[in-house]
Structure formats: structure tokens, C-alpha cells
C-alpha positions as CSV (number, residue, x, y, z in Angstrom):
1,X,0.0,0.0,0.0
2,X,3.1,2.4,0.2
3,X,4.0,2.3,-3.0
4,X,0.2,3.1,-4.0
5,X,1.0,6.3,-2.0
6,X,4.2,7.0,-3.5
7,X,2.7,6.9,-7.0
8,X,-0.5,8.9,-6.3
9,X,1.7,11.7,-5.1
10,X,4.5,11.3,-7.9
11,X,1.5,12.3,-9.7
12,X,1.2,15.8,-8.0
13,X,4.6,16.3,-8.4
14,X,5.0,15.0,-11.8
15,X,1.8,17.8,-12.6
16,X,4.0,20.9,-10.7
17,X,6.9,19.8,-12.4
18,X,5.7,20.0,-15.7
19,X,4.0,23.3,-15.2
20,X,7.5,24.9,-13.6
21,X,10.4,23.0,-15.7
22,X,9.0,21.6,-18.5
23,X,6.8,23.8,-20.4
24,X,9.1,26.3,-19.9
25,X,11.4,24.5,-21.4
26,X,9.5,24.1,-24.3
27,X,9.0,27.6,-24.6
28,X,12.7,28.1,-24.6
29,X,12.5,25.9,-28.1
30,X,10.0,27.4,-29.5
31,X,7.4,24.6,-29.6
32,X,4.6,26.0,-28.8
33,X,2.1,23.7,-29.8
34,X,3.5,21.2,-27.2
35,X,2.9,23.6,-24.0
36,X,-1.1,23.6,-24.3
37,X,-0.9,19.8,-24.5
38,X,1.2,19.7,-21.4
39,X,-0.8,22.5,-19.6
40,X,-4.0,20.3,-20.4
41,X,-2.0,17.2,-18.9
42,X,-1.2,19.7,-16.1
43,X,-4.3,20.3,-15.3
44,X,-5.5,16.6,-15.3
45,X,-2.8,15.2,-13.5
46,X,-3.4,17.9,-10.8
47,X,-7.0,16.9,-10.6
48,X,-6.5,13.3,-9.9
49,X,-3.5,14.0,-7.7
50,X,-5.6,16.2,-5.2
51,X,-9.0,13.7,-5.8
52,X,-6.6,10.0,-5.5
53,X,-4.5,11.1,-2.4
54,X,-7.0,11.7,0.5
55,X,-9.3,8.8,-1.2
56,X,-6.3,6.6,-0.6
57,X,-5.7,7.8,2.9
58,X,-9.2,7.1,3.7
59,X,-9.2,3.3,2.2
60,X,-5.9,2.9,4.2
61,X,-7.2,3.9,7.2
62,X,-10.5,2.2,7.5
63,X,-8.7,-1.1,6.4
64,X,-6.1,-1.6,8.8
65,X,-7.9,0.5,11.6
66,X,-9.7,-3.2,12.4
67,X,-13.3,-1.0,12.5
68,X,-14.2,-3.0,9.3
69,X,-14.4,-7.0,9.3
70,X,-15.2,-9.6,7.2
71,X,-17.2,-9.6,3.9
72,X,-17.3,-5.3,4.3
73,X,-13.8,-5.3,4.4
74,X,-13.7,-6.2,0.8
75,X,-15.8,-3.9,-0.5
């Protein structure tokens, strides 16, 4: 379940990354056709970062809290 955690926030740092290194970067090129891709995969990634995290906190703690038993457990 740690690495679950580890990826789900590699995805909000992968999403602040590519708004503060990459695209400009890209800029820096001249490819500007690329930066409203990555700003829209910004804005995604972001999203699901800040929607997965505390939804995987939550399913972490009620499972190994012992509150839930049995057949509830696995749903």
C-alpha cells in the first residue's frame, strides 16, 4: 500500500513539475504547440492527484484500523 502512496503523489509532483520546468522548457524551443498539450495534462494530472490522495488515505485507514471486518472489508 506504500507504494500506492508514492505513485499517487508522484502524480502531483509530476503535474508541478511539468508546469515549472518543462513547459518552460518548451517555450525556450520554440514549440509552442506542445505547451497547451502539457498545460492540459497539467491540469489533469493535478485533478486526480488532489481527488486519489486523500481517497487513498481514507481506504488505508478504515482497512487496517480493524473498524471493518469480514465480507465489508472487501468492498
Amino acid at each position: 500500500m506504500d507504494d500506492y502512496f508514492c505513485n499517487v503523489w508522484g502524480i502531483g509532483a509530476l503535474s508541478e513539475a511539468i508546469l515549472t520546468d518543462i513547459i518552460p522548457g518548451v517555450h525556450k524551443f520554440g514549440v509552442e504547440s506542445i505547451s497547451h498539450i502539457l498545460f492540459t495534462a497539467h491540469i489533469y494530472l493535478q485533478f486526480l492527484g488532489e481527488v486519489i490522495s486523500p481517497y487513498a488515505i481514507l481506504m488505508y485507514s478504515i482497512v487496517y484500523s480493524q473498524i471493518v471486518k469480514g465480507k465489508r472489508k472487501k468492498l
